[in-house]
N, C-alpha and C positions, 0 to 999 in steps of 0.2 A: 504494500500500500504506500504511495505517494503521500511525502507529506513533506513539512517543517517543522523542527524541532527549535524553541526558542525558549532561551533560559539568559535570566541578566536578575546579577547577585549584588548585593552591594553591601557592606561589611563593616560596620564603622568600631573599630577597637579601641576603648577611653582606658588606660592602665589603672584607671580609679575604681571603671569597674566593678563591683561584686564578686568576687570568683568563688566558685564551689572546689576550685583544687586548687592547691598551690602551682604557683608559677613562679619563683622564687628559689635561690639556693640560701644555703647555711654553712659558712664557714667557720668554727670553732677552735682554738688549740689553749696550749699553757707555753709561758715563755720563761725559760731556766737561763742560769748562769753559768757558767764550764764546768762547775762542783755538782751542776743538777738542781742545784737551788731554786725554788720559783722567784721568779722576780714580782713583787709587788708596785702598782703604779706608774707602770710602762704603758706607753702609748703608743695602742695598735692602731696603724690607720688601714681602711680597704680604698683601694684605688681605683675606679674603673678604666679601661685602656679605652675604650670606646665612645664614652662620655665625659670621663673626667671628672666627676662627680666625688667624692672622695667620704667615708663616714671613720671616724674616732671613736675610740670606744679605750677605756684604763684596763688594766688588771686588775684581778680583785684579791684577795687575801692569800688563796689559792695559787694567783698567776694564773687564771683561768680569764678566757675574752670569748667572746662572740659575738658574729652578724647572722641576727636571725632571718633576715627578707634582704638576700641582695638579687637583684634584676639579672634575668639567662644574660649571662658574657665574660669577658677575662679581666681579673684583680690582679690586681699587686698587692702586698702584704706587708707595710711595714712595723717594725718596730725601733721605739728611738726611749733613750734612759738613762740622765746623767753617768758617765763614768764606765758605757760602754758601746761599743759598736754600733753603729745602726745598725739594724737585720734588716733585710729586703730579699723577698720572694715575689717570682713575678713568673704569668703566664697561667695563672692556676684557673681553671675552667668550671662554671658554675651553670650548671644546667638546672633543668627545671625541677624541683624537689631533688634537689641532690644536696648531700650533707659532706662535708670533706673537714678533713682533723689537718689545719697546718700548726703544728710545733714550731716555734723559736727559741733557739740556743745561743743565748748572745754572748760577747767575746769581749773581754774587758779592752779597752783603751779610749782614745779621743772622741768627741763627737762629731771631728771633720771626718773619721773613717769609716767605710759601711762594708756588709757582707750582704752581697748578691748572691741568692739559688731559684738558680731558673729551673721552674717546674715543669718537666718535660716526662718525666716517668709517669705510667700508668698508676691512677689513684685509687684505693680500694675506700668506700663508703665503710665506715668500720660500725656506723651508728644507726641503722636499720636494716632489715633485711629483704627489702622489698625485691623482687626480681624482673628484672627488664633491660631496656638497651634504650639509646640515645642516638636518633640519626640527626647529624647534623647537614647544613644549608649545604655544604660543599661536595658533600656524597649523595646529596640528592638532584643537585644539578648534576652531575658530572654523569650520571647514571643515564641510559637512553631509555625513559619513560615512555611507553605507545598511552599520550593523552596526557601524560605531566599532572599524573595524584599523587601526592605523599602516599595513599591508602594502598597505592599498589605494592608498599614493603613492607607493610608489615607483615606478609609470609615469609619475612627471610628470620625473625625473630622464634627462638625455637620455643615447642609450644603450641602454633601458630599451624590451622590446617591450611594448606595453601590453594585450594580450589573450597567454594561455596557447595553444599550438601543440594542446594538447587527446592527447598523445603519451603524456600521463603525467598519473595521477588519486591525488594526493596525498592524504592525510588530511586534513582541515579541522580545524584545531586551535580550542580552546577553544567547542565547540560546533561552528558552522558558519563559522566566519571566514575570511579570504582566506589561505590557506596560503606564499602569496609565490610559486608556481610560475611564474615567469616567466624570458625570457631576457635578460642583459643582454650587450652588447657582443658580441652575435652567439655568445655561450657555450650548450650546453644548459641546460635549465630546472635539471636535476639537478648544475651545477656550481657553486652559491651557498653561501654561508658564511652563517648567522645568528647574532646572538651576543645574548645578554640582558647586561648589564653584564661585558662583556668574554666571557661565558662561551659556549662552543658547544650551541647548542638545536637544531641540527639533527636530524629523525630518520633512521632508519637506512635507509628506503626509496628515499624517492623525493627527499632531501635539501633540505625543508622544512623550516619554521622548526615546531617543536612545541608553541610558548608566544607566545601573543599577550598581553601586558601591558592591562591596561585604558587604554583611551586616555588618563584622570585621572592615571594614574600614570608616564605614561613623560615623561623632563624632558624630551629629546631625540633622536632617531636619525640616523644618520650612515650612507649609502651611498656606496661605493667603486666605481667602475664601472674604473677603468683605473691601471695604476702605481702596484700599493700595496707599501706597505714588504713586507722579508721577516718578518715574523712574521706575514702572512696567505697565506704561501706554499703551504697547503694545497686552496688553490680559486680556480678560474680565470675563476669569473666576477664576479658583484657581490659585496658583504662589504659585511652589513649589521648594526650596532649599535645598538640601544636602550638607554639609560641610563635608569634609573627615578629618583624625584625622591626624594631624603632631606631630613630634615627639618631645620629652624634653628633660628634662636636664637628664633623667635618658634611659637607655636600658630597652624596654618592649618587650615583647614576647609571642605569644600563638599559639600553635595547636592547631585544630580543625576533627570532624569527625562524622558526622552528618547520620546516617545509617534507613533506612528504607526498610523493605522488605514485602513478602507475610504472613509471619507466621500465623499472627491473621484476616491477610484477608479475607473476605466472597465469595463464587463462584459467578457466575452470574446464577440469579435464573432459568433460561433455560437451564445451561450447567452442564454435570459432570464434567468437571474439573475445576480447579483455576487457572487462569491467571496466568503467571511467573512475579515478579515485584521485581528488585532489584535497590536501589537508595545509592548512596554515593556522599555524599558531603564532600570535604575535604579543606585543604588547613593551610594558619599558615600567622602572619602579626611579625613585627618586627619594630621597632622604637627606636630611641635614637639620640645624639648629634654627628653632625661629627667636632663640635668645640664648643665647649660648650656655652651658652646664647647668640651664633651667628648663625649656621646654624643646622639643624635639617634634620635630613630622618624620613621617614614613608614609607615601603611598603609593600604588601599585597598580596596575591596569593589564588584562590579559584577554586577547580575543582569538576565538577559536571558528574559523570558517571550514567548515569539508561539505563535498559534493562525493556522492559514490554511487558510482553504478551498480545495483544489483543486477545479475545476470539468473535467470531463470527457464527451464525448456517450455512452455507453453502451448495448447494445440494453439495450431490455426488453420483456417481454409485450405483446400488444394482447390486450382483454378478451376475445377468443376465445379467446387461447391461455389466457390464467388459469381458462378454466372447460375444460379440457381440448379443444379442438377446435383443433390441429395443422395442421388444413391447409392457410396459411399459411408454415408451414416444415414441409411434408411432405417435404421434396429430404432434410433432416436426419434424420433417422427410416433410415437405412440399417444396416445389420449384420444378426446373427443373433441368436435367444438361447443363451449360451452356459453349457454343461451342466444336468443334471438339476435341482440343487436350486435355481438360478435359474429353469428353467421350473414347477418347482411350488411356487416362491412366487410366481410373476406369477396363478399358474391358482388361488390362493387368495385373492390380491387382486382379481384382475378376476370372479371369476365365472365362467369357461370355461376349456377344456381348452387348456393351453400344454406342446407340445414342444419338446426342446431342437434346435439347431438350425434355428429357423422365425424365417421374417423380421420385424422389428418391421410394415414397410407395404411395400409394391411399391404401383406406380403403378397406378391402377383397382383394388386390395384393397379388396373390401366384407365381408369376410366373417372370422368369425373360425373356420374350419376348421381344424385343426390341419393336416391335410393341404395342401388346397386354395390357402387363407386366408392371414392374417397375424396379429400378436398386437391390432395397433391397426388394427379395419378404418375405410378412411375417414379416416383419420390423426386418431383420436377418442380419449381415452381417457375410460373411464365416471367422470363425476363423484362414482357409490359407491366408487370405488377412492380417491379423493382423501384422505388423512388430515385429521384436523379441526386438529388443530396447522397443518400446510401450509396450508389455506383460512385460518384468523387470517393466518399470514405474508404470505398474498398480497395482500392487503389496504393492505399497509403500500409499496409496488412504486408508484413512482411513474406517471403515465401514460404514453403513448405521444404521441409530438411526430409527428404526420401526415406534414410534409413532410420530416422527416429521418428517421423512421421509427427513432428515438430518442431519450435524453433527458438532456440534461443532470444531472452525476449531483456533489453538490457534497457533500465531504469533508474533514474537517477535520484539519491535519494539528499540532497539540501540538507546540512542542520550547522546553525550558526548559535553559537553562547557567549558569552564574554562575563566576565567577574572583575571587579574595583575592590580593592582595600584600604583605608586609611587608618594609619592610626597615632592615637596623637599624645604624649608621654611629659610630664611637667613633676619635679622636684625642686 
């Protein structure tokens, strides 16, 4: 069936928000002295590389610190403390509910000298035990998505069944995109949690996500497959979040233009020809500060145009039947005519006398008696009956394919979507 498919999303993400899940990491440690001693009344700061933003926080009796809510992105870590070293750790990566222990060991001397550790090793979460995995922006572009969903990876996450049970026929959000119906940890498809920065996008049917983010635009996403904290206690199976990227201290920019067609495509093994298949994906994202290490824009724009030809075998006519001669599919020709003023409009079209009740053809009907006969003797009908409109049209009826005794019948199917996201971030 012919048709158009149109879908247009529009997205507006405020980080003030509400959220039902965290979107936020937590960086905690204690900072000692080369004996092990905790230090008391040192000043940790967190730095954001991105923004620039920067929060202070002391030691406490302990030598214990924390940042409970820092924003998905990469800190520095410092530490500064009459009568010893600055400490400075930088590169340490704060994802979405993630909780990460950085320890400081500071080193007696001047306060013009520091110690830099670049955090480059892999960090183990030592303070929940929640199980999942973190794709980031750069593995998600890099990746050659057929349609550009996040949704299409989470079957690479283990856990995770990688085709749908086919049980349940979601909506396909933002046009035609992967809805995330999947099962994970052996849960139904229908018991997943979707969240766009922290927020619940699932719809109310079949418990799909309803908003697919443009791939340009999401920083992050985060899948929970087993042992997640209680504030996702509403769903039993995966708990999946996407973070979208807000903007910094600097102006970022990118177009995009993503093209797929027929060229190297294969025919369908029944058909001589090749399907028509053109796909453009386009679009461009932009970000920067509209007041520097205070408010921030992000926004993002994606459009999706494809044409595809389905190809199909179809009957149609052979040149007999287009000039009315039936007897090729005379077995079809069965029933009666029914009522008066459909017999005396056949008996004004054809030329001879039609009753109601009289068969179109019986098998060996030559004759058009109204008694006797049939309405099409011969299984014929007269080519003065034929309308001159109907002869143009028939004309246009592709041929007949001899050995399949039809014909590939090739259709063009339209579907155009586009998706906008803004979103707009102030501290």
């Amino acid at each position: 069936m012919a048709g158009r498919n149109r879908a247009f999303a529009v997205l507006i993400l405020v980080a003030s928000t509400i959220a039902t899940a965290s979107v936020t990491g937590t960086i905690v440690g204690t900072v000692s002295d080369p004996s092990g001693a905790v230090v008391v009344g040192a000043t940790v700061t967190a730095l954001s590389a991105e923004t620039g933003i920067q929060r202070a926080v002391v030691t406490d009796q302990k030598g214990f610190y924390s940042f409970l809510a820092l924003p998905v992105g990469t800190y520095a870590i410092r530490v500064h403390k009459n009568g010893f070293k600055e400490f400075q750790q930088i590169g340490i990566a704060i994802d979405a509910n993630s909780a990460l222990t950085v320890d400081a060991r500071l080193q007696v001397g001047g306060v013009h000298e520091e110690v830099i550790v670049s955090s480059t090793a892999v960090r183990v979460e030592t303070t929940n035990t929640q199980m999942g995995e973190v794709i980031g922006s750069s593995k998600m572009e890099s990746l050659p998505l057929n349609g550009r969903s996040y949704t299409d990876l989470l079957a690479l996450q283990p856990g995770v069944a990688p085709e749908t049970s086919g049980e349940y026929e979601p909506t396909s959000p933002s046009g035609n995109l992967n809805a995330g119906s999947l099962s994970v940890s052996g849960q139904r498809e229908t018991a997943n949690g979707f969240m766009v920065n922290g927020g619940n996008v699932n719809e109310g049917v079949n418990q799909t996500t309803s908003i697919v983010p443009n791939l340009d635009s999401i920083a992050e996403f985060r899948i929970l497959t087993n042992n997640f904290d209680a504030e996702y206690g509403n769903y039993s199976g995966g708990q999946v979040n996407a973070i979208t990227k807000s903007g910094t201290n600097e102006f970022h920019g990118e177009a995009f233009e993503f093209l797929r067609n027929d060229a190297l495509d294969a025919r369908n093994y029944f058909s001589d020809i090749r399907g028509a298949f053109k796909q453009n994906q386009f679009g461009s994202t932009f970000g920067g500060p509209v007041v520097r290490k205070k408010i921030f824009l992000f926004v993002d724009y994606q459009g999706t145009r494809q044409t595809e030809g389905q190809v199909a075998n179809v009957p149609v006519p052979s040149s007999a039947d287009l000039n009315g001669n039936l007897a090729d599919s005379a077995s079809a020709l069965t029933g009666t005519v029914g009522g008066a003023y459909w017999a005396n409009l056949l008996s004004s079209r054809l030329g001879y006398t039609v009753q109601s009740a009289e068969p179109y053809y019986f098998t060996g009907c030559a004759s058009s008696n109204p008694t006797t006969g049939c309405v099409f003797p011969n299984a014929i009908i007269p080519s003065s009956s034929i309308s001159a409109p109907a002869k143009a049209l028939l004309k246009y009826l592709p041929p007949r394919t001899p050995s399949w005794m039809v014909n590939p019948f090739l259709r063009p199917l339209p579907i155009t979507t586009c998706c906008a996201t803004t979103r707009g971030e102030s501290v």
